[in-house]
C-alpha positions as CSV (number, residue, x, y, z in Angstrom):
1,X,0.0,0.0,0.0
2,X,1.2,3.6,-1.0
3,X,2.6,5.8,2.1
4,X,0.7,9.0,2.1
5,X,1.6,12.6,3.3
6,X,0.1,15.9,2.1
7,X,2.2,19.1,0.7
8,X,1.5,22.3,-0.2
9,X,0.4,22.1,-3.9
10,X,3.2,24.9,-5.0
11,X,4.3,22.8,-7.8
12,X,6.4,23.8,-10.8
13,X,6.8,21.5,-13.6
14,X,10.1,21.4,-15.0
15,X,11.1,20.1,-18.3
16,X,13.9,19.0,-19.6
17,X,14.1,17.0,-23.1
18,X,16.4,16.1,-25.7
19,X,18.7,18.3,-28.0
20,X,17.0,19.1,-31.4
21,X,18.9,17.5,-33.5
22,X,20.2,18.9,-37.1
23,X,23.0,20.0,-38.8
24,X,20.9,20.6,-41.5
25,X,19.5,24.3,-42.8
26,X,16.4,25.6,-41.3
27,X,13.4,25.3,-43.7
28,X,12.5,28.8,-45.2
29,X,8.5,29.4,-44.4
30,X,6.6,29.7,-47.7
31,X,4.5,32.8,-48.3
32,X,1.4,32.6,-49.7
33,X,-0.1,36.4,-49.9
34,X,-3.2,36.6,-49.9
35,X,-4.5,33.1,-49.4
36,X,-2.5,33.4,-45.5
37,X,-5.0,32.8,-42.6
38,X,-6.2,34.6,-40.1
39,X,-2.7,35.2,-37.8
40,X,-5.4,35.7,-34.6
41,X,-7.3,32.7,-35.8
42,X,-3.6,30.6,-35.8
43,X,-3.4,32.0,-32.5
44,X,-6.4,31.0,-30.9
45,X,-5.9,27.3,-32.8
46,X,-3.0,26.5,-30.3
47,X,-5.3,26.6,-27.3
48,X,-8.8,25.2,-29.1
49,X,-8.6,22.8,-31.7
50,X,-10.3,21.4,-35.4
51,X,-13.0,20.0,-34.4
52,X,-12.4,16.3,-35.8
53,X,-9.3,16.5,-33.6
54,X,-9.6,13.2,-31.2
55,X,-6.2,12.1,-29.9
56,X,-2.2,12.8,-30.4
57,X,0.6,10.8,-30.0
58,X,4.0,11.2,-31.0
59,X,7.7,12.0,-29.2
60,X,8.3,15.6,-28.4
61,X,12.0,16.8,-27.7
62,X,12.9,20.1,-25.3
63,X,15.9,21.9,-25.0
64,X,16.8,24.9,-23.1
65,X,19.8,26.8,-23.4
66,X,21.1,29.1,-20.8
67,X,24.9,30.8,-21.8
68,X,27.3,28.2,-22.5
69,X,24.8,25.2,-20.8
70,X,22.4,23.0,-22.2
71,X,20.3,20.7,-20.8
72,X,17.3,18.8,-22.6
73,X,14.8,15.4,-22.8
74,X,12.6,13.4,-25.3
75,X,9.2,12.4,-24.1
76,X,6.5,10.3,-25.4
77,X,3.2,12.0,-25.4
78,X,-0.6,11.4,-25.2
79,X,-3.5,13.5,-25.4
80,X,-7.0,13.5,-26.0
81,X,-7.7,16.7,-26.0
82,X,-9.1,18.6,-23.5
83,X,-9.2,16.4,-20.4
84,X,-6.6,13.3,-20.8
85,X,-2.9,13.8,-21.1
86,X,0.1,11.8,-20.4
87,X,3.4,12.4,-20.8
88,X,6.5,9.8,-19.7
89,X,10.6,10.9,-20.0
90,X,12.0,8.6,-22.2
91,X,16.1,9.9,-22.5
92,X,17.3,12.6,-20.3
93,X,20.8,14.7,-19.6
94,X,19.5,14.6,-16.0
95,X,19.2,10.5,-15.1
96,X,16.6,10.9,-12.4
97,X,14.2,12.2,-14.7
98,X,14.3,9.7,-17.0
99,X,10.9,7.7,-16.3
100,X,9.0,10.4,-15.2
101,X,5.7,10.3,-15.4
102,X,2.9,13.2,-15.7
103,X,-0.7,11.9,-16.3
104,X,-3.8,13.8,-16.4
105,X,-7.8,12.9,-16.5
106,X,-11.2,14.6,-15.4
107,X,-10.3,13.1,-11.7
108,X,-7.3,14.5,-11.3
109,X,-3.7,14.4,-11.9
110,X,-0.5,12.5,-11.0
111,X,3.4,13.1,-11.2
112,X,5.7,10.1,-10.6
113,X,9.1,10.6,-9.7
114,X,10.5,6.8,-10.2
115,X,13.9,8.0,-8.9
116,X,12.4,8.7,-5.3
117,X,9.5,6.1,-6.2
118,X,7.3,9.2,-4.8
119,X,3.7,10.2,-6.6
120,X,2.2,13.7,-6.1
121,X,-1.4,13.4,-6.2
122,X,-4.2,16.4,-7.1
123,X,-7.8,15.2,-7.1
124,X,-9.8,17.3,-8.6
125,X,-12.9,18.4,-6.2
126,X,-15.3,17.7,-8.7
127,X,-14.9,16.0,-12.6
128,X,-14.9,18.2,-15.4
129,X,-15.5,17.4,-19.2
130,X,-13.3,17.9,-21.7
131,X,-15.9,20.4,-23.0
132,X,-16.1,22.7,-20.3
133,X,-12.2,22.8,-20.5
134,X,-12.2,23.4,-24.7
135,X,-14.8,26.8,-23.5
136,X,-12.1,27.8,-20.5
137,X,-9.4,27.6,-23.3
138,X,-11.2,29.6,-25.9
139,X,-11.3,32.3,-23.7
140,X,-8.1,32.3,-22.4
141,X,-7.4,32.4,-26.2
142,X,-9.3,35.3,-26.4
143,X,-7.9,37.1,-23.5
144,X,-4.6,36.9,-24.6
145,X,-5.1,38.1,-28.2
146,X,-5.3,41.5,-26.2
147,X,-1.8,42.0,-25.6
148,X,0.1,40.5,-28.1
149,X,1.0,41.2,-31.7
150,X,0.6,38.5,-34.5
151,X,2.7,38.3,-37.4
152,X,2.1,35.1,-39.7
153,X,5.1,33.8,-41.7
154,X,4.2,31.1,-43.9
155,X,4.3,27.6,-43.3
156,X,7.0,24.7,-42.4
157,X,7.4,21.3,-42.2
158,X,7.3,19.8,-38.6
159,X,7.0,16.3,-37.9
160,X,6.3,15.6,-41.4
161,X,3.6,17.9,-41.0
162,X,2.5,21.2,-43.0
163,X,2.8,23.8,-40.4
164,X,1.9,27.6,-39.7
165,X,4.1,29.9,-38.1
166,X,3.6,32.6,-36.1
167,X,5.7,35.5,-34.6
168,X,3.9,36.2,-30.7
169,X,5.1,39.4,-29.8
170,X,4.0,41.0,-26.3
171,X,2.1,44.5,-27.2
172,X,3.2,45.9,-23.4
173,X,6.6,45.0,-21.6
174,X,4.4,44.1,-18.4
175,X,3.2,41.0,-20.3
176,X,6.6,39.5,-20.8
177,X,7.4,38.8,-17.8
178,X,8.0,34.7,-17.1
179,X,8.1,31.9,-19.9
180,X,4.4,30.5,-20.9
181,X,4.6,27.9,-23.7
182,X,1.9,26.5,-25.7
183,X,3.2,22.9,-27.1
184,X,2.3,20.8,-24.5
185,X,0.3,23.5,-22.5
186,X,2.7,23.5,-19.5
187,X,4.7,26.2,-17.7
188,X,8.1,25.3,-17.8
189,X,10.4,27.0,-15.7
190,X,14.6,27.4,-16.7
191,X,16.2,25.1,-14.0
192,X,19.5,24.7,-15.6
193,X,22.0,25.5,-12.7
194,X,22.9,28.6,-13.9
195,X,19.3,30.0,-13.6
196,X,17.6,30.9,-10.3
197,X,13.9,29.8,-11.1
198,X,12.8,32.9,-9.0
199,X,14.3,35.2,-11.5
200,X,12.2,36.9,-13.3
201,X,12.5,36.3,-17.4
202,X,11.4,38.4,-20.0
203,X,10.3,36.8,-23.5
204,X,12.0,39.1,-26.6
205,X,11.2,36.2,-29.0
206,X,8.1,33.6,-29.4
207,X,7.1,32.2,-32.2
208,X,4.8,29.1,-32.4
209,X,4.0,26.5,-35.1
210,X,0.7,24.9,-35.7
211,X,-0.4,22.5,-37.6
212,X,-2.2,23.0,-40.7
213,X,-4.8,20.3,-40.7
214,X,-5.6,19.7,-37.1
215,X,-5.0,23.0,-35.4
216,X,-2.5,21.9,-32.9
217,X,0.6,23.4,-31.9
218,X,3.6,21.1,-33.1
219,X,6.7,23.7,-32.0
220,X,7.6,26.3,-30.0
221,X,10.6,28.7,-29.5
222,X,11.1,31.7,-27.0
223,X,14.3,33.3,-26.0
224,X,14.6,35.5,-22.8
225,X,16.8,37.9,-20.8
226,X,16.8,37.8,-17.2
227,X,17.3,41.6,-15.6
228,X,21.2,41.3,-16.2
229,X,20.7,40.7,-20.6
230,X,21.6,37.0,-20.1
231,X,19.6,34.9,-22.8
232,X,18.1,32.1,-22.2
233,X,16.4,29.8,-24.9
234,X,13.7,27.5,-24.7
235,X,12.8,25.1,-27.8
236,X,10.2,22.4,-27.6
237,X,8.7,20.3,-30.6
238,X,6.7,17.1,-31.8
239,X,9.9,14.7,-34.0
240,X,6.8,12.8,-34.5
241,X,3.1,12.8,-34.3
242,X,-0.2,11.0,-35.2
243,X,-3.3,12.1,-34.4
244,X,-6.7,9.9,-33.9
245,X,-5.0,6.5,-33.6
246,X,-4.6,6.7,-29.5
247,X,-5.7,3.4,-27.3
248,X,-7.8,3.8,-24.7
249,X,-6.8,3.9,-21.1
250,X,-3.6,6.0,-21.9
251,X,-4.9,8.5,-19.2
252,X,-5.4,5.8,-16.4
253,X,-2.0,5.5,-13.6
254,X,-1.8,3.2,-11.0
255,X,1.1,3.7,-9.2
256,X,3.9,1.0,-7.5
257,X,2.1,-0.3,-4.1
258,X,5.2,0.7,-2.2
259,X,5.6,4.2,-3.8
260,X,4.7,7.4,-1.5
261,X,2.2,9.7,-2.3
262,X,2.0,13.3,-1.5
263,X,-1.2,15.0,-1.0
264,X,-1.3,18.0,-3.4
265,X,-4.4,20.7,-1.8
């Protein structure tokens, strides 16, 4: 039976996944005048979806780069969007995260730390549906077109897959502050151990990549300056991705008996 404890539920999620690899030359993004889409409607994909949009899977690599230090992971992810996600660490610069488990449903969420054999458990007070979630994230979507600037720049290939890309640029310096990322719709903090995750970071350069067909976001890139100049940059994107062909159960965890869980309130 699991040994249970209860924390404060001050968690930040910190990702770390493996170097994008290449030697090879960027793709240029093709311009198409005016057949482009909407740039606000590009925007607002990256939170709510196509519609015939039922489930992703694919590996997803992140690297962050912070002066002469990198650190990054690859992670196998699930989703069906807008209530069940799993992600698990498959190859990692840091060996205690490799394993590490994040899993998501209308009940709740768990994080499995394999390395500590620990599980931090939230239970959500009451279920929600993945429809009342798609309506929260429309109008976050909405909110946030207020303070940015949008600047569409063609498409790319990503994954394999047709892409749009977008420029995000913060309308007002007061909305810059921290690092926000859409793929994968997590904060992820620097923790390299060069960066104090209490400084504060200001974004100079975002741009995003969504896919063409589905509406979801397949890449993402922001670089930062903390208050001294330093940069700091943060890539995360989908090396490979299908989307409806996910098995059910992919959002159900049941942890080791003998692991610890910690109460998150």
């Amino acid at each position: 039976m699991m040994n249970r404890h209860r924390v404060s539920a001050g968690v930040v999620l910190v990702a770390f996944l493996m170097l994008v690899a290449g030697c090879q030359a960027p793709a240029v993004p093709s311009t198409d005048g005016p057949d482009d889409p909407d740039p606000e409607a590009v925007f607002e994909a990256a939170f709510v979806h196509a519609e015939d949009l039922e489930a992703v899977s694919g590996e997803r690599t992140t690297v962050v780069t912070a002066g002469d230090e990198t650190q990054a992971e690859r992670v196998a992810v699930t989703e069906r969007p807008y209530a069940e996600y799993r992600s698990e660490v498959l190859e990692s610069e840091r060996a205690d995260r490799e394993g590490a488990l994040y899993v998501s449903n209308a009940a709740g969420s768990w994080w499995y730390d394999p390395t500590a054999n620990t599980v931090s458990v939230y239970e959500a007070n009451e279920s929600y549906e993945s429809e009342a979630v798609r309506m929260a994230r429309a109008d976050v979507a909405a909110d946030r077109l207020e303070y940015y600037d949008l600047e569409y720049r063609g498409t790319e290939t990503v994954a394999d897959r047709e892409a749009h890309v977008l420029d995000v640029t913060a309308k007002d310096e007061a909305v810059t502050d921290g690092v926000s990322v859409l793929v994968g719709d997590t904060e992820f903090v620097y923790a390299l151990e060069t960066v104090d995750p209490a400084d504060e970071l200001e974004v100079t350069e975002q741009t995003v990549w969504i896919d063409a067909e589905y509406d979801y976001p397949l890449k993402e890139r922001v670089v930062s300056e903390d208050v001294d100049g330093e940069p700091y940059e943060f890539t995360e994107r989908f090396e490979t991705v299908i989307f409806n062909d996910v098995d059910e159960g992919t959002s159900a965890f049941d942890p080791p008996e003998n692991a610890t869980a910690d109460d998150l309130e």
